[in-house]
TORDO-41800 format. One record per residue (C-alpha): x, y, z. Coordinates in steps of 0.2 Angstrom, whole numbers. Layout:
BEGIN
X:Y:Z;
...
This chain:
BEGIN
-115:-52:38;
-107:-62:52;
-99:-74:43;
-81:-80:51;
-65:-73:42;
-48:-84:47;
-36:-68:46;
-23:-65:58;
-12:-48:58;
1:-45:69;
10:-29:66;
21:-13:68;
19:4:61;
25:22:64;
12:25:74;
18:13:88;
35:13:89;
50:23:83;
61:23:68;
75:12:78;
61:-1:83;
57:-1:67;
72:-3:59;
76:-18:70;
60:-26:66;
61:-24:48;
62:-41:38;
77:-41:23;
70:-53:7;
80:-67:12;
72:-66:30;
55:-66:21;
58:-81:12;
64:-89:24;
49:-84:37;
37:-88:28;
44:-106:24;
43:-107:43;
29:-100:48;
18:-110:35;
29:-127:45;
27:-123:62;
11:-113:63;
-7:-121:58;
-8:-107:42;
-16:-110:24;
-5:-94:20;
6:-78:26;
11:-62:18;
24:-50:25;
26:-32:21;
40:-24:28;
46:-7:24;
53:10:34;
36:15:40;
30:-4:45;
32:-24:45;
16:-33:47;
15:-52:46;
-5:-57:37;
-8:-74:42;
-22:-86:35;
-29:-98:45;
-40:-103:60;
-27:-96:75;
-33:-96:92;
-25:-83:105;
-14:-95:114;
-7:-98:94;
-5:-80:91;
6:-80:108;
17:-94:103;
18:-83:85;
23:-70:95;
38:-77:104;
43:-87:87;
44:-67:79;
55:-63:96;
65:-81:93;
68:-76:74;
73:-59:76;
81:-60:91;
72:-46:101;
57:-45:114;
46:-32:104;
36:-43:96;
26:-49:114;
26:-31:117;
8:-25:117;
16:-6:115;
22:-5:99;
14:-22:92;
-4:-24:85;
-15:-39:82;
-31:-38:73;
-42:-53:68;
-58:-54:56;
-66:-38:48;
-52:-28:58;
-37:-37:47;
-46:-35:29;
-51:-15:36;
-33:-11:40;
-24:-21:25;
-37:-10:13;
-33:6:21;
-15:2:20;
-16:-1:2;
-24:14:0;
-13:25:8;
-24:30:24;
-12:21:37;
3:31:30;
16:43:39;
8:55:23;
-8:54:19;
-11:48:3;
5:43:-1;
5:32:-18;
22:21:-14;
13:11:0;
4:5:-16;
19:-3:-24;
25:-10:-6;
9:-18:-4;
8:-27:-25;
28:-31:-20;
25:-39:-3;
9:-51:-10;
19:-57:-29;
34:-61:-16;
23:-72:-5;
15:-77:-21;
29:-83:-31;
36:-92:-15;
19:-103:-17;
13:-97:2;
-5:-89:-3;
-21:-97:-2;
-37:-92:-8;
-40:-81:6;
-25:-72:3;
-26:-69:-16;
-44:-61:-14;
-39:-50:-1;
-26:-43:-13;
-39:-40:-26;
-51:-34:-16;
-39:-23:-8;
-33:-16:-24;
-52:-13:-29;
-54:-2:-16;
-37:6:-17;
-39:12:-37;
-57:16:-32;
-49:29:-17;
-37:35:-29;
-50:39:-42;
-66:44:-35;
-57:54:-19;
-43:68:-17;
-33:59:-3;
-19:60:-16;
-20:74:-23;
-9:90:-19;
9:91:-14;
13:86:4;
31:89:4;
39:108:2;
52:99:-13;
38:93:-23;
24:108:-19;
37:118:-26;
40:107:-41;
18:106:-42;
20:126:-41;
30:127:-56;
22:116:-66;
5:129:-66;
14:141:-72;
25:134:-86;
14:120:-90;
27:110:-97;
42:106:-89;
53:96:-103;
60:114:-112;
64:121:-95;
80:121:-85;
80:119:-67;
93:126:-56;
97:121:-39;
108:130:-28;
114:118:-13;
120:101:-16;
110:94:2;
97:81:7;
83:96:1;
93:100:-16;
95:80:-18;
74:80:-16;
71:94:-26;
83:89:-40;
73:68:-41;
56:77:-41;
60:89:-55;
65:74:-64;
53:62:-64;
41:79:-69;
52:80:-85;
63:93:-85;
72:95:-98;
91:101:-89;
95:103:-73;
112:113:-67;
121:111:-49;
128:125:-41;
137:124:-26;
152:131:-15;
161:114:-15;
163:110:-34;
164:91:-30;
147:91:-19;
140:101:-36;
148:86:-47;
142:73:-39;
125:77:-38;
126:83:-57;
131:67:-60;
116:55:-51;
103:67:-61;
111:67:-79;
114:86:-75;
127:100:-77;
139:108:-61;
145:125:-60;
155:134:-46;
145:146:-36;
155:162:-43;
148:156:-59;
130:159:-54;
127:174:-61;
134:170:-79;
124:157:-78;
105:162:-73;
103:172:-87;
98:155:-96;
86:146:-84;
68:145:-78;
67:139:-62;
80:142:-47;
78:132:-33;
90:138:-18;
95:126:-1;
111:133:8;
116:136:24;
122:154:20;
122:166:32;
120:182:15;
108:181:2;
115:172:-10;
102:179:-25;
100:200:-24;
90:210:-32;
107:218:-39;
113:203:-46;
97:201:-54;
89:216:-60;
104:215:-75;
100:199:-79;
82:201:-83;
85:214:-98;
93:200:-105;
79:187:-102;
67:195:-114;
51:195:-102;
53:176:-99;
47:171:-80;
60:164:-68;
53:155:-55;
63:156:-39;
59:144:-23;
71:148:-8;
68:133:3;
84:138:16;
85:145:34;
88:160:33;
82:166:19;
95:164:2;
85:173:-9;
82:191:-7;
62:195:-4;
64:213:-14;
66:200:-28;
47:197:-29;
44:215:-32;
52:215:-50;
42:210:-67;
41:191:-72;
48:184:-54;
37:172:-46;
47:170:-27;
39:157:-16;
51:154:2;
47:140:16;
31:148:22;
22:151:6;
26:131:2;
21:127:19;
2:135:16;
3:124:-1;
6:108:11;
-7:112:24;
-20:116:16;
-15:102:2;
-15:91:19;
-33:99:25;
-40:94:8;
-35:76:11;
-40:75:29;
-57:79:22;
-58:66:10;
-55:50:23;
-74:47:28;
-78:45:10;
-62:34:8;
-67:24:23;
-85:22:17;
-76:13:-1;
-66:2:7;
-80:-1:20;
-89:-7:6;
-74:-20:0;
-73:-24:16;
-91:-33:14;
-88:-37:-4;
-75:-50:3;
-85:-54:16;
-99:-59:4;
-87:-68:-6;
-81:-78:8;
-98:-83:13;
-100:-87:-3;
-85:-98:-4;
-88:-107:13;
-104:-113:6;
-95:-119:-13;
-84:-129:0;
-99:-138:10;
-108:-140:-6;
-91:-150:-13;
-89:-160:2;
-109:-163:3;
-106:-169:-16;
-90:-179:-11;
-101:-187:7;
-117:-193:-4;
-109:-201:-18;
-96:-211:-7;
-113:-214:1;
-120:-221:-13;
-104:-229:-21;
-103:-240:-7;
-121:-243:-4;
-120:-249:-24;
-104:-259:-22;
-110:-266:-4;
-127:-274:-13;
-121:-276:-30;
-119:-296:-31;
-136:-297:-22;
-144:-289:-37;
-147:-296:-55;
-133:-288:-67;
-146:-285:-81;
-153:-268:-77;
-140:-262:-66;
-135:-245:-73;
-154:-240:-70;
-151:-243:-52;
-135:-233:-52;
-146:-218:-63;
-161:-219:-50;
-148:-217:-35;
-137:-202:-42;
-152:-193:-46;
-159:-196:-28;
-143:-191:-22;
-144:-174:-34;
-162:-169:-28;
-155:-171:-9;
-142:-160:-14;
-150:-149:-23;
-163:-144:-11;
-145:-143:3;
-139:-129:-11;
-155:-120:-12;
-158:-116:5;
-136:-110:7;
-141:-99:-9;
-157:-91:-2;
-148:-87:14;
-134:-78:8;
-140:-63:13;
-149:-67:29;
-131:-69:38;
-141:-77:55;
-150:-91:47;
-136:-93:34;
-123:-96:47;
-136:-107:57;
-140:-118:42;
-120:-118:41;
-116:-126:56;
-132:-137:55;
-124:-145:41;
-106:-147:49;
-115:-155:64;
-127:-166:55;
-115:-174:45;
-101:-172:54;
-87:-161:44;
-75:-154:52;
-77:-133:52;
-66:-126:38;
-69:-109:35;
């Protein structure tokens, strides 16, 4: 189906520019607000909707915007945020039509991110529409996009496996522990490290459930202040061994230039343990944990490589899944499409309905002193249902051309010329 679709995008992601374009680029909520209260005045739009975050800021515009408009947007964007990026056909996008509603899906559904799959897109996306939407600045066209889009983004995340499996050595080494305990909440994590990958490690095991985390670290205060964003305990790294005789899962991240786990600080820990399994992840170069480790009864030691097979082949599994993604949103894609035909023809139907009855309001007012009062209203009945059988023959032939796109478009424009409307899409 051919049928026209007013959508503008003008965009910026991480695959055009780097993270210091894009940070300059970004748009802060007040900026939002205030950009889309400008745009909708200065710019012939029905609506806009920005979403702005690390990875991208793209501006969707509804409305019938011809290329010299999309340049004069262009260097408005430049004007507003003071740079000359936005006229830079390097790092900035436009799509129109079938391309916009494509990418938007995609987007939605994860397929345009930095990670494949990544759910928090999602959230962006619902957060970036209810802004614009609040503010009053969605039309029609907007608001179905948005629940076409999140159609075809729930039907990706349910019926494909572009999200499944960890993509991050933090959270495949959270996914890891979780096959072999099962349950989290009676377990208690220990990180060893107080870093960005600790810091990682530490929020993953925590929105999974577990039930304590401790900190260890060589700086107490580092130790204490992690402790203290993920309600857990901190400990002095001399106290490491007294302590590891009473947790599950030991996630080490130091830039120690030793072991900081051996097989003899171990070994006379697990009599104690009672066959329970400790899990140990060592995610630091070089190496914290000693490998001799995984030669002992109930260890389970996974290091960087091992979690780096996880995420490949996790990655692989998602890479495969993107033409059955694409062929779902494809399908959404002319689902909105249909519906936009659809709602093109309510629109001339409305303004056909709103042409003949003027029509015949002011025939009737026009010749109303020339006829005999007595009588009347049956000359009023006999016109409005003369006026109905035009229409409905009009309504008949839009509906049974909906899904011949040529001759539905044809009888479109026929329409617009014959009676001459103005083309509102």
């Amino acid at each position: 189906m051919n049928t026209h679709i007013p959508l503008s995008l003008i965009g910026i992601s991480h695959k055009t520019a780097k993270v210091e374009i894009r940070e300059e680029l970004a748009f802060s909520r007040e900026e939002q607000q205030k950009l889309l209260n400008e745009l909708t005045l200065k710019f012939d739009l029905r609506g806009a909707l920005v979403l702005s975050t690390c990875n991208r800021t793209e501006l969707y515009l509804s409305g019938d915007l011809s290329d010299d408009q999309i340049k004069d947007l262009r260097r408005f964007l430049n004007d507003f945020k003071k740079c000359d990026y936005f006229t830079n056909d390097e790092v900035i996008y436009v799509l129109k039509g079938k391309e916009a509603v494509f990418h938007f899906f995609s987007v939605f559904a994860g397929m345009d991110s930095q990670i494949l799959g990544e759910p928090q897109i999602t959230g962006q996306v619902k957060d970036a529409y209810h802004f614009a939407y609040e503010a009053q600045k969605t039309d029609a066209l907007l608001n179905k996009l948005f629940n076409y889009g999140l159609q075809a983004e729930k039907k990706v995340r349910t019926e494909t496996f572009l999200s499944d499996g960890a993509v991050s050595v933090s959270y495949a080494g959270v996914e890891l522990a979780r096959k072999i305990f099962t349950n989290l909440d009676d377990k208690v994590a220990l990180l060893i490290g107080a870093g960005e990958t600790a810091e990682l490690a530490s929020q993953h095991f925590v929105e999974k459930g577990v039930g304590k985390i401790l900190i260890v670290n060589r700086t107490y205060e580092k130790a204490v202040e992690l402790a203290r964003r993920f309600a857990g305990e901190a400990y002095n790294l001399s106290e490491l061994t007294e302590i590891i005789e009473d947790v599950d899962i030991v996630i080490s991240a130091t830039s120690s230039a030793d072991y900081v786990l051996t097989r003899e600080m171990i070994e006379p820990v697990l009599k104690k343990r009672a066959s329970r399994p400790l899990f140990l992840i060592d995610l630091a170069i070089p190496r914290d944990i000693d490998p001799e480790l995984d030669e002992l009864d109930f260890i389970y030691l996974y290091n960087l490589d091992d979690l780096n097979e996880v995420v490949q082949s996790n990655l692989s599994k998602r890479k495969k899944e993107i033409p059955k993604a694409e062929k779902i949103i494809l399908h959404f894609v002319h689902e909105f499409v249909v519906w936009l035909s659809t709602h093109a023809s309510s629109q001339i139907i409305n303004r056909l309905r709103n042409y003949f009855n003027n029509l015949r309001q002011n025939e009737l007012q026009r010749l109303r002193s020339r006829l005999p009062q007595e009588g009347f209203e049956h000359v009023e009945y006999l016109t409005e249902s003369i006026i109905n059988k035009i229409l409905h023959q009009h309504i008949k032939l839009l509906k049974s051309n909906l899904k011949d796109s040529q001759k539905y478009e044809q009888y479109l424009e026929f329409l617009e010329e014959l009676y001459e409307f103005e083309k509102k899409s």
